[in-house]
Structure formats: structure tokens, C-alpha cells
C-alpha positions as CSV (number, residue, x, y, z in Angstrom):
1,X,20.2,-5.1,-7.7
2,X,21.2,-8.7,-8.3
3,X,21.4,-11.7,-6.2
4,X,24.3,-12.5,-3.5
5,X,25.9,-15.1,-4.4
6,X,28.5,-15.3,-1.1
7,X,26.6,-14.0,1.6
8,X,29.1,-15.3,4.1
9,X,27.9,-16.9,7.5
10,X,24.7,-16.6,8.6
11,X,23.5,-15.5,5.0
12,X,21.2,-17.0,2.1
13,X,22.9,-20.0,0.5
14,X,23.7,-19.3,-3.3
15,X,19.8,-18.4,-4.7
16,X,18.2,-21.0,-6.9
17,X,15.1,-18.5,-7.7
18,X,16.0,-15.6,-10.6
19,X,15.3,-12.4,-7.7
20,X,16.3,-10.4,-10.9
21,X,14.0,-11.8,-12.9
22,X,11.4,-10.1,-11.1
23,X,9.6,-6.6,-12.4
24,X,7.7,-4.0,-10.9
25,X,5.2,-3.4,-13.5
26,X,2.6,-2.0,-13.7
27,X,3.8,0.0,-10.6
28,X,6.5,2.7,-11.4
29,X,9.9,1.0,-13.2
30,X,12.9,3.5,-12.9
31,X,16.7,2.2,-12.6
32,X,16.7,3.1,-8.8
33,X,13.2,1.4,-8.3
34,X,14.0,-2.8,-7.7
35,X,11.3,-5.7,-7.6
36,X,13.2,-6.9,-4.6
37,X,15.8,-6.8,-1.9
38,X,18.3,-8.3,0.7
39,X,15.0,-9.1,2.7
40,X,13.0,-11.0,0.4
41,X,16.4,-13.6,-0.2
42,X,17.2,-13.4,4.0
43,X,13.5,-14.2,4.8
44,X,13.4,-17.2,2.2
45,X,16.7,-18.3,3.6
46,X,16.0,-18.1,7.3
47,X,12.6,-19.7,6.3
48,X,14.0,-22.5,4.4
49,X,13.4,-25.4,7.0
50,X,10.0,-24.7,7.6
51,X,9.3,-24.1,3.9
52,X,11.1,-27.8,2.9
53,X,9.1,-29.2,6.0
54,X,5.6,-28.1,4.4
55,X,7.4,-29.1,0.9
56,X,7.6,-32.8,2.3
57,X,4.1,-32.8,3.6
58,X,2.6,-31.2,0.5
59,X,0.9,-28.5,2.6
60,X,1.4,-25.0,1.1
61,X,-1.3,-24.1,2.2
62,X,-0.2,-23.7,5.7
63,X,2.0,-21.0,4.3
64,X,0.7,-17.3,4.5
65,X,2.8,-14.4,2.7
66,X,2.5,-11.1,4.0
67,X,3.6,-7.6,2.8
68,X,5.4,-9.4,-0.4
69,X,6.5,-6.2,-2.7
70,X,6.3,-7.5,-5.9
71,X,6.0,-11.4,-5.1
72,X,9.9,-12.5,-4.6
73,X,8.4,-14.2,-1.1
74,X,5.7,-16.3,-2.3
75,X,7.4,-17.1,-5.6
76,X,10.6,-18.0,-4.4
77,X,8.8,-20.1,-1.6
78,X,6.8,-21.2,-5.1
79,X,10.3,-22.3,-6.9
80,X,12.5,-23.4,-4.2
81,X,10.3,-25.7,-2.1
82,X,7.1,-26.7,-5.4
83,X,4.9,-25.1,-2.8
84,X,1.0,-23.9,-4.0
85,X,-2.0,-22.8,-2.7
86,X,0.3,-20.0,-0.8
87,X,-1.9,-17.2,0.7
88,X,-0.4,-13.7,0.2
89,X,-1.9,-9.7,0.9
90,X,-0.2,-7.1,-0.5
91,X,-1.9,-3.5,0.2
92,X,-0.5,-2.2,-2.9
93,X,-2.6,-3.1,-6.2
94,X,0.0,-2.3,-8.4
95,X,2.4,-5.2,-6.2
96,X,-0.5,-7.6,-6.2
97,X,-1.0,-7.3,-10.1
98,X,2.8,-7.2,-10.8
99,X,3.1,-10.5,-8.1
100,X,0.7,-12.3,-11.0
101,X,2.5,-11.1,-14.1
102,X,5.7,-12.4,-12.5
103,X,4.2,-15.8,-11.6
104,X,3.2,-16.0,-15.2
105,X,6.4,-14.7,-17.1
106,X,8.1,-17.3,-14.6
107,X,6.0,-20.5,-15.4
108,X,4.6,-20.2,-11.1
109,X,1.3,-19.2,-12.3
110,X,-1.6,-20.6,-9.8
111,X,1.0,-21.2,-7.3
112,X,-0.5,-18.4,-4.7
113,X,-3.8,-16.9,-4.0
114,X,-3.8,-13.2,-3.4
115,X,-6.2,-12.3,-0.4
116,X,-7.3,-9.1,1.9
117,X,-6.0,-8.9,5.4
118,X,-8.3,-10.6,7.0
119,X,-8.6,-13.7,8.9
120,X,-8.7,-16.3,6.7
121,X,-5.4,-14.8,5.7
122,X,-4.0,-16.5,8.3
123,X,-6.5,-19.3,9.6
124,X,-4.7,-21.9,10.5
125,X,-1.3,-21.2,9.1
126,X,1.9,-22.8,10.4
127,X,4.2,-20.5,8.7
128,X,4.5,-16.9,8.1
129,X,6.3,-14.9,5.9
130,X,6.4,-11.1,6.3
131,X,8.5,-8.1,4.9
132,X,7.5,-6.3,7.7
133,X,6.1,-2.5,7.6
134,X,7.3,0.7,8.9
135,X,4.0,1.9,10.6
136,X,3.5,0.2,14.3
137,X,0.0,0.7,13.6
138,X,-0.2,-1.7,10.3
139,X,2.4,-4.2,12.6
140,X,-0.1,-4.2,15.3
141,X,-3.1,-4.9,13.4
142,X,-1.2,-7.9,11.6
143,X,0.0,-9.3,14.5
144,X,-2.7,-9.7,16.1
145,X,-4.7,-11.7,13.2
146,X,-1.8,-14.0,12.6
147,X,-1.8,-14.3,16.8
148,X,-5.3,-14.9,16.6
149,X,-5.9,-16.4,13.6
150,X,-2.6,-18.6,12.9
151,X,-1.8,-22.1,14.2
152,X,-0.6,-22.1,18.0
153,X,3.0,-23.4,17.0
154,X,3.0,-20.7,14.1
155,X,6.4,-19.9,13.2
156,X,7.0,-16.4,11.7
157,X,9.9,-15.2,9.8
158,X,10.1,-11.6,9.5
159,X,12.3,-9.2,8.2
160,X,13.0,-5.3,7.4
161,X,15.5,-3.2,6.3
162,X,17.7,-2.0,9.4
163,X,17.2,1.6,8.8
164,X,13.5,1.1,9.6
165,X,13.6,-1.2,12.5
166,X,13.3,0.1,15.9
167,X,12.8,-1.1,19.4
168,X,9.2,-0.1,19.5
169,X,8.4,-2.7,16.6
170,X,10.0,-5.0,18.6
171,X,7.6,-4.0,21.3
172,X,4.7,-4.2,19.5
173,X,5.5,-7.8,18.5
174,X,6.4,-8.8,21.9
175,X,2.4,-7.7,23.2
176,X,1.3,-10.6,20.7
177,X,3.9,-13.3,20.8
178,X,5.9,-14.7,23.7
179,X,9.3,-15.1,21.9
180,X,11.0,-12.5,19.7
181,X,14.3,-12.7,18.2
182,X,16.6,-10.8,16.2
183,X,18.9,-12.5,14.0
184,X,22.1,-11.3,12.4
185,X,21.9,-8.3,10.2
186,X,22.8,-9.7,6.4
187,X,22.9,-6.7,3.8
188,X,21.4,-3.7,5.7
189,X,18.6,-6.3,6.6
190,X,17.7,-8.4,10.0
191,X,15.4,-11.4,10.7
192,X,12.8,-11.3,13.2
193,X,12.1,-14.7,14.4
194,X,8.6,-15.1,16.0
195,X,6.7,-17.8,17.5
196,X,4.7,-18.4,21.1
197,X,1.4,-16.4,20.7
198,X,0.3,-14.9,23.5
199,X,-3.6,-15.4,25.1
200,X,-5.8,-13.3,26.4
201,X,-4.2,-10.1,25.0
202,X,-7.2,-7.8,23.9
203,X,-6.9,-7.3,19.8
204,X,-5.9,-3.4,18.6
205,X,-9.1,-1.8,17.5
206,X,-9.0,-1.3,13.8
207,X,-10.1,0.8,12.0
208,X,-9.3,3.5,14.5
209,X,-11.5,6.0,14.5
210,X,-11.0,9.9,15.4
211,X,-13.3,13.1,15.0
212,X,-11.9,15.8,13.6
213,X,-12.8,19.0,14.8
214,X,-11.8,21.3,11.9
215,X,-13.6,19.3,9.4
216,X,-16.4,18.2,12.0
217,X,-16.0,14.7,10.5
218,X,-15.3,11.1,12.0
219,X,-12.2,9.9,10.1
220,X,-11.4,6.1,10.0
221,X,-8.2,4.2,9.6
222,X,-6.8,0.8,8.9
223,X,-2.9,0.5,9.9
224,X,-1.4,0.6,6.8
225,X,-2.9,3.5,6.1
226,X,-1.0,6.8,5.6
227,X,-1.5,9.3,8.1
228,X,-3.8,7.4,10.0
229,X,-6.8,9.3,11.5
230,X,-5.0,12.7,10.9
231,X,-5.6,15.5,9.0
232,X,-2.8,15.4,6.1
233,X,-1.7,19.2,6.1
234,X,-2.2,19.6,2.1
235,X,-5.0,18.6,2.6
236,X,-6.3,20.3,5.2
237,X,-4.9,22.9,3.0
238,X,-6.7,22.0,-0.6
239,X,-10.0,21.8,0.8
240,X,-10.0,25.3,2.0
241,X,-10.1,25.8,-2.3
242,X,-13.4,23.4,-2.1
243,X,-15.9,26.5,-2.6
244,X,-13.7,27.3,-6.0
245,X,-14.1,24.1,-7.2
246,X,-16.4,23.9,-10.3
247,X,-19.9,22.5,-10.2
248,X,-20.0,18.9,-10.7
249,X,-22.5,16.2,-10.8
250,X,-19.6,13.2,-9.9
251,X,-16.3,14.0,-8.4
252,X,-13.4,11.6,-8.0
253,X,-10.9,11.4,-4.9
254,X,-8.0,10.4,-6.6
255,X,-5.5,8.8,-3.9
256,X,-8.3,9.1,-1.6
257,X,-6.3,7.4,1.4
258,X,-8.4,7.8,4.4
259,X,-11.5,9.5,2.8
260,X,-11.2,13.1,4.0
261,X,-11.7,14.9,0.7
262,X,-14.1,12.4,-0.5
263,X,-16.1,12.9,2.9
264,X,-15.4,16.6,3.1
265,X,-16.7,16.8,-0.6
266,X,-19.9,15.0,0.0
267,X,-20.5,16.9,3.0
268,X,-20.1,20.3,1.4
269,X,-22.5,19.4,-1.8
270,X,-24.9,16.8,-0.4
271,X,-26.2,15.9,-4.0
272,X,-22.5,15.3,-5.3
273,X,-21.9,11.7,-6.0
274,X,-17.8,11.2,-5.2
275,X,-15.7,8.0,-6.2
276,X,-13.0,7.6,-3.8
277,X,-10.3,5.4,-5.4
278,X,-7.1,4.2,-4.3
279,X,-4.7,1.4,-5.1
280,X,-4.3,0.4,-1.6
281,X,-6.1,-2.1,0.2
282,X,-6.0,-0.1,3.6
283,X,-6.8,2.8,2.2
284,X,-10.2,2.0,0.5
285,X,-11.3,0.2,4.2
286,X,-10.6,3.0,5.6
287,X,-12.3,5.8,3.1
288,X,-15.6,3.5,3.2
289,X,-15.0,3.5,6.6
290,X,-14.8,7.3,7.2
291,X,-17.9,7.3,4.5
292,X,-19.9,5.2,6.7
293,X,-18.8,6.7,10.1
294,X,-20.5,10.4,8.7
295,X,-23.4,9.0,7.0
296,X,-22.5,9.1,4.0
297,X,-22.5,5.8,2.5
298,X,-25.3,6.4,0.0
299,X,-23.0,9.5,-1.7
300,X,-19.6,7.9,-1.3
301,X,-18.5,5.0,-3.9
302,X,-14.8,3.4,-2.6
303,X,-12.8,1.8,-5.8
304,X,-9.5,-0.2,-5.0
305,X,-8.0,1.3,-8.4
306,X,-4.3,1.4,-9.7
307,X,-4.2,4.9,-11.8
308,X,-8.1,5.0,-12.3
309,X,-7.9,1.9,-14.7
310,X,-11.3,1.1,-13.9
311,X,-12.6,4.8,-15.5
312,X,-13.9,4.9,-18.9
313,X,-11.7,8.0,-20.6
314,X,-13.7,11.4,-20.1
315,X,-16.0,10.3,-17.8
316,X,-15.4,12.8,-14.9
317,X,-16.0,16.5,-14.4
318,X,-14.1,17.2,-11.1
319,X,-11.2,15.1,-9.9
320,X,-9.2,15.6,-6.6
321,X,-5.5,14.5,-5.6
322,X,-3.3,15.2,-2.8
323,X,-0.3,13.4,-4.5
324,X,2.6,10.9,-2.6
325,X,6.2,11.6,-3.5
326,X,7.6,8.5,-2.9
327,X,7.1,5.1,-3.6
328,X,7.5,2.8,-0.7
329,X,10.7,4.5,1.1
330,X,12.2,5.9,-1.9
331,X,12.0,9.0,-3.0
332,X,10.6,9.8,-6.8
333,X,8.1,11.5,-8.7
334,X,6.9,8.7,-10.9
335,X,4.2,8.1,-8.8
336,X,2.1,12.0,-9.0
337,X,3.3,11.5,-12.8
338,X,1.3,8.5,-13.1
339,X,-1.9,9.9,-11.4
340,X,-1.6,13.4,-13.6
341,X,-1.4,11.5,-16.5
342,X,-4.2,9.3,-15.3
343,X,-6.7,12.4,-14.4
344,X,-5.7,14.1,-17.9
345,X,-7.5,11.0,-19.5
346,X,-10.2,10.5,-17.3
347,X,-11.3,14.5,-17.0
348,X,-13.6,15.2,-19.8
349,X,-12.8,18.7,-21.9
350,X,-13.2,21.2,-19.0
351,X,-12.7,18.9,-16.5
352,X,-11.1,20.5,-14.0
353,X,-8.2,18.5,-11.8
354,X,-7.3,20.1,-8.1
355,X,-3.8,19.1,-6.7
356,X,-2.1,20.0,-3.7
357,X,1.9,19.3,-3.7
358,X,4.9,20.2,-1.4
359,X,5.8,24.1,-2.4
360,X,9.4,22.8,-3.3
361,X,8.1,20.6,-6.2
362,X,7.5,22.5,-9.4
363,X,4.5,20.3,-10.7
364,X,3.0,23.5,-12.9
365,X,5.0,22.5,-15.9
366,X,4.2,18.6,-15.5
367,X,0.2,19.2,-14.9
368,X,0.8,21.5,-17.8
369,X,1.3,19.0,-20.2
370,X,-0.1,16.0,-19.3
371,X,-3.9,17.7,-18.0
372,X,-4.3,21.1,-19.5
373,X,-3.8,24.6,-18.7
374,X,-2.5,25.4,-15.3
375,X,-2.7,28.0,-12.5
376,X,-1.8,27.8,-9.2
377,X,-4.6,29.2,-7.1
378,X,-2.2,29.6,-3.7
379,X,0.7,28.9,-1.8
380,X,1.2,29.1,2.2
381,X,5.1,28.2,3.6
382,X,4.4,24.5,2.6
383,X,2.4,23.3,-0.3
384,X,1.2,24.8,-4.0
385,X,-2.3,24.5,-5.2
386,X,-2.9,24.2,-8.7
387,X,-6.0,23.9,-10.8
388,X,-5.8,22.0,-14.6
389,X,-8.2,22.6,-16.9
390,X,-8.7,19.4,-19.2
391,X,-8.9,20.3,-22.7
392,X,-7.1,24.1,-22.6
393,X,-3.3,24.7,-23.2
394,X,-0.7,22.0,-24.4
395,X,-1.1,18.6,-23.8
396,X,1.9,16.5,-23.7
């Protein structure tokens, strides 16, 4: 993908920031996998009065930056305007490390400060730039902290890919902010243009919190979490293979999203100690969330974690992964590659890893060679389970 340089009316003047430039790393690279898009350069462009306005006062720090991929918001707001001391969340670990390597490979370092989403996020902020999400849940709960937590004459500039905008978002937006308009679509991306925050609206509750009645646990869930408060049907499905699972003294939830095999693990084997990890920022509030809903704080260890970086190699006896197939909308198995190949060298030798995929997706061969020897312990119409033995069989 590569800069427009004639986006005709309405569109980003010619860029003076290198959008190519930018990499992924250490999230997944592939050719169909870009560090940016048409959103990033029409955000910065619709943005670009405010952003010289701050520029002349020397006030980046008014600026917040949220749901920046891999850092073309903040660094382009960096280069274009001499703007620091930019706030910016990204749920993704992998985008918030790659968002620092590109600031360094492209002489920007120290020009932002990655943060949580949380208020000080937003405190006081007079602009606000957002790639916004696809969840209503995850636009809700950052709307109303930057509603709440944002200067009254905020301006945000938001933007998304048209194929996953909808009415409802704009909705959602409108429950938290008086004015909310749509600008030309440039690209297969719109602006949202967003200012007026409403007062006395009563902020979404978050985490949500919903008991489960098959599991007979309380599961939690920040917005940007996947699947919310529901019971993901693999893994409703792997944990009926829980009594199968080899004894352990430490287990690891791998992708541990909201905490449901980490909390139905601890549950089962009350003197198991169980490492949920998970590269997302949502995702870990939420598992110690569930975790401390079910008392079981003391047993449950959450880990924001790209890949179980933070594991020492053969340290774990038991790890457990329901794996994504996509990364961000696009579909690809880079990412369940990544986490096999990150279990095979954390398992110790006989080690066993536990993953639950979609039926159509012929892991066997992959788990194979990058864990150990590999059987698949059942099937029903939708997803395979497979256990990997660390240690036995070919390694790849």
C-alpha cells in the first residue's frame, strides 16, 4: 500500500510523512498485512488545522491518539506538525511495540507516550485522534472517557473503513456528543467529525459483567474485548476436554481473552496456579476481572504478553489456546502460527499444548511440527481439538 499522492477534492494534500515507511513488526508481516491505511492519511488530513493550531502553541500534549495500528497517527501528527508529548493507547501489544520501533527507525523517538485507556488518557485533551473500532461496545466505553475526561471544546476526528461503519456507531456517538458528522468518503474511508459533549449522560458500565450458567462463573469484559461476556463456542467446546488434560502444577491460558479457560481451569483444580496472558490490553482487564469476580484472584496471574515473550523457554507443563484467525479484519493464519510456535518453546518435554480451532482449518500438520506429536481428541460440526505433546514426533 503506498501513499496517495492525488486524492482529488476533499482528500489528504500530497503526504509529507513516509506512511510506507512504517512496519508491522513484531506483529505478523505478510504482503497482504500493511502498517497503515487510507484512514490514518484522511484522519491526519481532516485533523491538520487543529494539529498546526496546537503546533503554534507548542501544546502536544493536548493531543490524545487512540486506536493508532501501528503508529501512522501519532507519528505523522509527530512529523507533520513537531508535535510531542502525544498520548496514544493501542490495545494491541504487538501495535504499541511496533509504534516505538517505528518512532525510532524514523528519528520520532520520545515524541509520544503510550498509555492504557483510562482517564488520564484523555484528561484535558483538546484534540482527538481515533481509528475507530468495529465493536459498539469498545466505541462506547471510549466515548465516554474522552466525553468525560476531555476538554469541553474537544474536537475529535475519527475515522473507519466504510465497510465497517454503520448507523448504530453513529448512534452510539451521538449518546455522548452533541454534534456528529460524516464527511466525504476518500478511499473506502469516511471521517467522523465530533465535538459538543453531552452532560449528565450516565457512563456505560465497564467491565460488563455476566454469569454464565454452564460454566457457573461470572465472566467480565472490557469493550474491546472479543466476544464480550459470552461463552466463545470452541471454547465452551475445549473445556469439556478439561478432565483429559494432564496433571499440572502451573497452566498457561494462552490468548486468554476474557478469562474463561483460565477461570474454568482454576475452578476445576483449586491448587492449579494458571497464567492468563494475552497481548491485548482489554483482554488482560477483563481476565483479572473475571478472576476477581469468582474469587479467584490468589490462583489467577493476568500477563499483557505478545507470544509469551515474558516466559523463560520450558517453563510450563500445560498450556491452553483457543486460537484467532485473523488479524484485525483480515483473514490469515499467521497469528495461531505465532502462538504454536510460541507454546512449542515454552512447553517443557511432555508438555502438553490443548487447542481448539474451526473444523475447516487443518492445524494437525502445523502443531505437528512446530509443538510435537499430535492427535486430535474430537470434532463436533464446528471446531477440532487437538492435543501436542512437547518433545515427541517432529519438530519443525
Amino acid at each position: 500500500m503506498s501513499s496517495m499522492q492525488d486524492p482529488g477534492p476533499g482528500g489528504p494534500a500530497t503526504a509529507s510523512f513516509d506512511f510506507p515507511a512504517l512496519r508491522r513488526f513484531p506483529d505478523i508481516e505478510a504482503p497482504n498485512l500493511y502498517a497503515h491505511d487510507a484512514t490514518d492519511e484522511l484522519i491526519l488530513a481532516g485533523a491538520a488545522d487543529r494539529l498546526a493550531a496546537l503546533a503554534g502553541t507548542h501544546d502536544g500534549g493536548s493531543l490524545a491518539v487512540v486506536g493508532d495500528r501501528y503508529g501512522a497517527l501519532a507519528l505523522g501528527a509527530a512529523a507533520r506538525h513537531g508535535l510531542a508529548g502525544i498520548r496514544v493507547h493501542q490495545d494491541a501489544l504487538s501495535g504499541e511495540l511496533a509504534a516505538a520501533n517505528n518512532a525510532e527507525r524514523l528519528g520520532l523517538g520520545g515524541r509520544h507516550v503510550s498509555m492504557p485507556l483510562v482517564p488520564g488518557l484523555f484528561s484535558g485533551a483538546t484534540v482527538v485522534l481515533w481509528q475507530l473500532p468495529r465493536s459498539l461496545d469498545e466505541l462506547a466505553e471510549t466515548a465516554a472517557l474522552i466525553r468525560t475526561h476531555a476538554a469541553p471544546g474537544v474536537q475529535v476526528v475519527a475515522g473507519g473503513r466504510v465497510k465497517h461503519m454503520t448507523l448504530a456507531m453513529n448512534e452510539v456517538l451521538g449518546s455522548h456528543f452533541h454534534h456528529v458528522v460524516p464527511g466525504r468518503a476518500w478511499h473506502k474511508s469516511r471521517l467522523l467529525m465530533v465535538d459538543g459533549p453531552r452532560e449528565g449522560v450516565p457512563a456505560p458500565d465497564f467491565p460488563r459483567k455476566e454469569f454464565n450458567a454452564h460454566l457457573g462463573l461470572w465472566l467480565c469484559a472490557h469493550g474491546a474485548t472479543f466476544g464480550g461476556t459470552k461463552l466463545d463456542l470452541g471454547t465452551r467446546f475445549l473445556l469439556d476436554f478439561l478432565p483429559r488434560m494432564r496433571p499440572a502444577a502451573t497452566a498457561v491460558d494462552l490468548g486468554c481473552g476474557n478469562g474463561t479457560i483460565a477461570a474454568a481451569l482454576a475452578t476445576a483444580r483449586p491448587g492449579l496456579q494458571v497464567w492468563a496472558t494475552d497481548q491485548s490490553a482489554a483482554a488482560v482487564a477483563s481476565a483479572a476481572a473475571t478472576a476477581a469476580a469468582n474469587g479467584l484472584g490468589a490462583q489467577v496471574t493476568v500477563v499483557r504478553d505478545d507470544a509469551l515473550a515474558r516466559f523463560p523457554a520450558g517453563s510450563a507443563e500445560l498450556v491452553v489456546l483457543n486460537p484467532p484467525f485473523h488479524v484485525g479484519a483480515t483473514v490469515h493464519a499467521g497469528i495461531a502460527l505465532k502462538l504454536f510456535d510460541a507454546a512449542g518453546r515454552v512447553l517443557a518435554p511432555g508438555g502438553e499444548l490443548w487447542t481448539v480451532y474451526n473444523r475447516h482449518l487443518d492445524y494437525r500438520p502445523q502443531l505437528q511440527g512446530r509443538v510435537g506429536a499430535t492427535e486430535v481428541m474430537g470434532r463436533n460440526s464446528k471446531f477440532t481439538v487437538a492435543r501436542s505433546v512437547a518433545g515427541w514426533g517432529s519438530r519443525g
